[in-house]
Residue, then its C-alpha position, 0 to 999 in steps of 0.5 A: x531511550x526516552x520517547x515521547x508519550x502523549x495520549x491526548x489529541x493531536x491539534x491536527x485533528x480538529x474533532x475529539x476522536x479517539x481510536x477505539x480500543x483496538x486500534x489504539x492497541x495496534x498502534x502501540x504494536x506497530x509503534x515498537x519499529x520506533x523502539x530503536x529511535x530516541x527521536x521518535x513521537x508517539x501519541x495515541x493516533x500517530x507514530x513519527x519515527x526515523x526510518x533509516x535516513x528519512x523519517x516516517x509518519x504513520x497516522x490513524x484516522x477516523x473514516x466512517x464509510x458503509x461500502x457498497x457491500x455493506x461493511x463498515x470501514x472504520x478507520x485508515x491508517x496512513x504511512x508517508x516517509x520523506x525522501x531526499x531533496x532531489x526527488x523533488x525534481x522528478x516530473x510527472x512522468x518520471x513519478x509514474x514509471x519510478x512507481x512501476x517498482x513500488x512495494x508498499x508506497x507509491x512517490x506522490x507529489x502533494x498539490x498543496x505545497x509541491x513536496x514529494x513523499x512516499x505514501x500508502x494507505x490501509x482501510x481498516x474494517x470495523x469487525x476485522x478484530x482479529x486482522x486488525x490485531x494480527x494481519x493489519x499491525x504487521x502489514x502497517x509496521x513492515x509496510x512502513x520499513x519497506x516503503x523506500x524499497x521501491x525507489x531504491x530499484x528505480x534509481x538503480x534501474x535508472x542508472x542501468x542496473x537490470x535483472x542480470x545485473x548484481x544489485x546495490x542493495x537488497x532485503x535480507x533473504x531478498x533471494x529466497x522463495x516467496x512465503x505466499x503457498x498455494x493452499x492460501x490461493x486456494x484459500x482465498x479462491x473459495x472465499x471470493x467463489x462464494x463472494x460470486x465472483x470468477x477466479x482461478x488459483x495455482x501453485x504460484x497465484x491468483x487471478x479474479x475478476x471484478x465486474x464494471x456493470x451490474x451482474x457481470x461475472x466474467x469477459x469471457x462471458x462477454x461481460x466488463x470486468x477488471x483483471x486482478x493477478x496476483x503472483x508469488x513467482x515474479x521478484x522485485x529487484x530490491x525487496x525479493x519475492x513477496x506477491x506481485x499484483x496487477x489490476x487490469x481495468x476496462x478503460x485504458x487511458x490514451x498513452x499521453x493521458x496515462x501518467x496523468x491518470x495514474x498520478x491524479x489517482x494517486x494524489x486523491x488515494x494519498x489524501x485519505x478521501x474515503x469516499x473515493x472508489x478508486x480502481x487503478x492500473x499498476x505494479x506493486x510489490x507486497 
């Protein structure tokens, strides 16, 4: 195999920034999916790679945020694949009901030159050591290797292929049971009571809620909260069983505004602006 190394700054990046030692290790974890690909670039901050039929670019970046919490975000580690020519021709509407079947990557229009792409985006916590070595190096890497997942079941619901019918193309163990266990439910339940805020978990899932007003706990209080659930027991149609989730928000949008909304927030979220807070109403696949 002969890959290209380089450990000196992308000329993209217009400052000198270097990932912190961590992060520069995570990279080089994440940077073996590319091992198979004697086309792949790699450099300290950014791993570009074939991924199947399309080629895929993961880029770390330096952030800097304080959250409202009062942790640090760090850095974002952003993942974008191309996708064939034909995807160009989707209109907004078309993009948002095809992003109803994402796994880890939203289709996303870029404003700037009108190009399509599957995008995603992970924020990294500066005293997260340990997710970062473990958690967030896996998360990136299979997230990156399952992004075209999401339009591969949009194309077949969209030739007529449904729930009933047998699929094209699926992950391996695509029909075995989700590795999501309530005792982790249970586990993120005490942390996000202790956090203060309401939740309940199952067997199979997870639901909590966010508040939208100061002091808000919950809306059977009469409060303005968001919904978020998670769940273990619904299937993708190409990725399998992994966790689904769903962020219900206070304010629904007007049926003609909704793919508008959803694309704009997109947009924003795949330009990595890290002081954006954004909140949105969607299906995804874990």
């Amino acid at each position: 195999m002969s890959v290209q190394i380089e450990t000196t700054p992308s000329n993209e990046c217009e400052d000198n920034w270097q990932p912190r030692p961590e992060l520069l290790q995570a990279m080089r974890n994440i940077a073996t999916i590319a091992d198979h690909d004697d086309t792949a670039v790699i450099t300290d901050r950014e791993i570009n790679f074939q991924n199947g039929e399309h080629r895929t670019t993961i880029k770390a970046s330096k952030v800097d945020l304080v959250t409202l919490d009062g942790q640090r975000l760090s850095e974002r580690i952003n993942i974008r694949t191309s996708v064939p020519e034909v995807f160009n021709q989707l209109t907004p509407i078309q993009i948002a009901i095809a992003n109803t079947m994402a796994t880890t990557g939203a289709i996303v229009r870029d404003p700037d030159d009108d190009s399509v792409a599957i995008v995603s985006s992970l924020p990294v916590f500066e005293d997260d050591v340990a997710a970062l070595e473990d958690l967030y190096t896996m998360v990136v890497a299979n997230g990156a290797l399952a992004q075209f997942a999401g339009p591969i079941a949009a194309a077949q619901y969209a030739s007529g292929a449904h729930d009933d019918d047998p699929i094209d193309f699926g992950f391996p163990a695509w029909d075995s049971p989700s590795f999501w266990t309530e005792e982790e439910f249970a586990y993120a339940e005490d942390k996000l009571r202790q956090a203060g805020f309401y939740c309940n978990a199952g067997q199979s899932g997870l639901t909590a809620e966010f508040p939208w007003e100061q002091g808000a706990s919950s809306a059977m209080l009469g409060n303005s909260t968001s919904l978020m659930r998670f769940q273990s027991d619904m299937s993708h149609p190409v990725a399998g069983s992994g966790l689904f989730f769903r962020l219900d928000q206070k304010w629904t949008p007007k049926i003609g505004q909704c793919y508008k909304v959803e694309s704009g927030l997109t947009k924003r979220d795949s330009k990595a602006w890290p002081n954006d807070v954004i909140f949105r109403q969607s299906s995804k696949q874990k």
